[in-house]
C-alpha positions in Angstrom: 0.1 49.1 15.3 -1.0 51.2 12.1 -1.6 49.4 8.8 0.6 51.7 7.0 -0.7 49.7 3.2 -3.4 52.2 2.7 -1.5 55.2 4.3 0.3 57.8 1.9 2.4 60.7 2.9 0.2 63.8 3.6 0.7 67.0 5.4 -1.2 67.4 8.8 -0.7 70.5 10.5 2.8 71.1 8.2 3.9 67.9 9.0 4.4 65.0 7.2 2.1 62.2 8.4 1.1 58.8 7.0 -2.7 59.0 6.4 -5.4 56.4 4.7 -5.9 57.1 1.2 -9.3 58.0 1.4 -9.9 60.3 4.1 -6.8 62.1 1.8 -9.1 62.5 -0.6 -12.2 63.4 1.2 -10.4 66.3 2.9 -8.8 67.6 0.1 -5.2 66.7 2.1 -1.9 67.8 0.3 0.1 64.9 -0.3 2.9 63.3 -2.1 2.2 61.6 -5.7 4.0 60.1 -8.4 3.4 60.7 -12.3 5.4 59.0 -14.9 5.2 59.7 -19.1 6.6 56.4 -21.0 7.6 57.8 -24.3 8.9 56.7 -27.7 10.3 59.8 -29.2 6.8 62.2 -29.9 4.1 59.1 -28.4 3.6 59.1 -25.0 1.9 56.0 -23.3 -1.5 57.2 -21.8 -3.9 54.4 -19.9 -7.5 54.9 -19.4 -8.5 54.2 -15.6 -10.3 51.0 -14.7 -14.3 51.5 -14.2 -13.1 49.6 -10.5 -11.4 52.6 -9.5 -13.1 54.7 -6.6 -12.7 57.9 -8.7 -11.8 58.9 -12.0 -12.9 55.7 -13.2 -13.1 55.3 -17.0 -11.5 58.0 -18.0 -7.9 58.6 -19.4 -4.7 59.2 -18.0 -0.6 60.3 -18.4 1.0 56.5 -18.2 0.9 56.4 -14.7 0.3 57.8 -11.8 -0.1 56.9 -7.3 1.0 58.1 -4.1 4.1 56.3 -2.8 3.6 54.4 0.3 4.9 55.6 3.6 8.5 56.2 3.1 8.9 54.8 -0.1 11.3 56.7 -2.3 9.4 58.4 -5.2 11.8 56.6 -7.7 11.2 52.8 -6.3 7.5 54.3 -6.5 7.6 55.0 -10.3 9.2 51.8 -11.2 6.3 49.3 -8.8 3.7 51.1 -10.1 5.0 50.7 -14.0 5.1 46.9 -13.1 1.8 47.1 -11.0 -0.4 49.0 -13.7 0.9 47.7 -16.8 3.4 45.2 -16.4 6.2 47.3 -17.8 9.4 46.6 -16.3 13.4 47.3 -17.4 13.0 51.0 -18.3 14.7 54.5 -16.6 12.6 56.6 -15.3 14.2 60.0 -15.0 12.9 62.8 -12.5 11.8 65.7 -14.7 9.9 68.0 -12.1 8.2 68.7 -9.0 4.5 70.1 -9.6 1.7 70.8 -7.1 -2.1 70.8 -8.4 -5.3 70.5 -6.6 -8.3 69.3 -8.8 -11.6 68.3 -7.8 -11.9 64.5 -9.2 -15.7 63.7 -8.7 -18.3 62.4 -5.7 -16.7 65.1 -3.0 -13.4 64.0 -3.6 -9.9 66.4 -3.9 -6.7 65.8 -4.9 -4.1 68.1 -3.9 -1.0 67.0 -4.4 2.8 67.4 -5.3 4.1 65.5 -7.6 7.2 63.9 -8.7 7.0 63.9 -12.2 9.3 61.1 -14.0 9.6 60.8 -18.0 11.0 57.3 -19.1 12.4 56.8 -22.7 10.8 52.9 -24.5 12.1 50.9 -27.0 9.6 50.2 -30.2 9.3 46.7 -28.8 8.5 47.5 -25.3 5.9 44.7 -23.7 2.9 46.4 -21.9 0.7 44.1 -20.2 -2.1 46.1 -18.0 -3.4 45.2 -15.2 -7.0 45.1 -15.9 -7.9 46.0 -12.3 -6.4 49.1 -12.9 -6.4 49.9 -16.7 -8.9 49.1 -19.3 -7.3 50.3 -22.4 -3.9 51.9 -23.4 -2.5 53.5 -26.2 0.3 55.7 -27.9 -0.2 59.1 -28.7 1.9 61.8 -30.3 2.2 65.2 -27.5 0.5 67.4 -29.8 -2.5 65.2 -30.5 -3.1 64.3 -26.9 -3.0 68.2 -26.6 -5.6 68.8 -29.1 -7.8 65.6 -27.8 -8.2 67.0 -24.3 -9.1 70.6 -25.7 -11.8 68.8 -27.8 -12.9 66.3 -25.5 -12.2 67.4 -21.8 -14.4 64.9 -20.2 -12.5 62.2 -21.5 -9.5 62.8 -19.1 -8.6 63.1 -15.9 -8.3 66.9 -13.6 -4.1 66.3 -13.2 -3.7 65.4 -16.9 -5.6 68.5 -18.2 -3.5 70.5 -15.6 -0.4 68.4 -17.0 -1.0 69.8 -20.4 -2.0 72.9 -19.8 0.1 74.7 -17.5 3.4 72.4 -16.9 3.7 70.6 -20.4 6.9 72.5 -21.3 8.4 71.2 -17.6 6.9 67.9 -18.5 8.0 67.3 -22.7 10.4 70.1 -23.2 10.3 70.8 -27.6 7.6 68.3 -28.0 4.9 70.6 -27.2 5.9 72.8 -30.1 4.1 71.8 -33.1 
């Protein structure tokens, strides 16, 4: 029997197979992700990536972001990992888009994968506890300032949130990008 814990959805020969995370990544497999945007109106909740992490560590991302597990709605996938990561729990996520990227991420590693993107709406008082296995740091930021932070200081963030901002950012925050 296959420990299906560490195996995502990924395609193998145009076919959707559960796979282990790593050998994913090592070959540069397409494979299903989640990506989720908290917002309070113009802030949007980014976390910056454990130094645990087996790639991208220490560096910052969109609020969340994982590969479901095998058969796991992309949904139920958003909401776990909110919980997971950062301890935020209650909100909406809404599907916003389906996006496909493939970004080197360091040490021969590739992601290539298509994304459900979801964007939840929070309350001023919303309770974010992270996970420090996963996140050391969070904070709010307005759209257009994250924008300008990542042309000024592209190391600091990870491949799928430069691509994010770059080329999908209207799909992803609608008027918000307009300044």
């Amino acid at each position: 029997m296959t420990d299906t814990l560490n195996m995502i959805p990924a395609w193998v020969d145009g076919t959707l197979t559960p796979v282990e995370k790593l050998r994913v990544h090592q070959e540069g497999m397409r494979h299903k992700a989640i990506s989720v945007f908290v917002m309070n109106r113009d802030k949007v909740l980014i976390q910056r990536r454990a130094l645990s992490k087996y790639h991208t560590p220490g560096l910052w991302a969109n609020t969340c972001c994982t590969h479901p597990l095998w058969d796991e709605v992309p949904l139920d996938c958003a909401n776990r990992r909110l919980d997971e990561e950062l301890g935020i729990t209650g909100l909406s996520p809404n599907f916003r888009d389906q996006l496909e990227y493939r970004a080197d991420v360091g040490d021969g590693l590739t992601e290539h994968e298509v994304v459900d993107v979801f964007v939840a709406e929070a309350p001023q008082t919303l309770h974010v506890a992270p996970n420090p296995d996963e996140v050391m740091e969070i904070r709010w930021i307005s759209v257009f300032e994250l924008t300008k932070e990542v042309e000024q200081h592209p190391e600091r963030f990870t491949a799928w949130l430069k691509i994010y901002l770059h080329e999908h950012a209207d799909r992803i925050f609608g008027s918000l990008v307009q300044a």
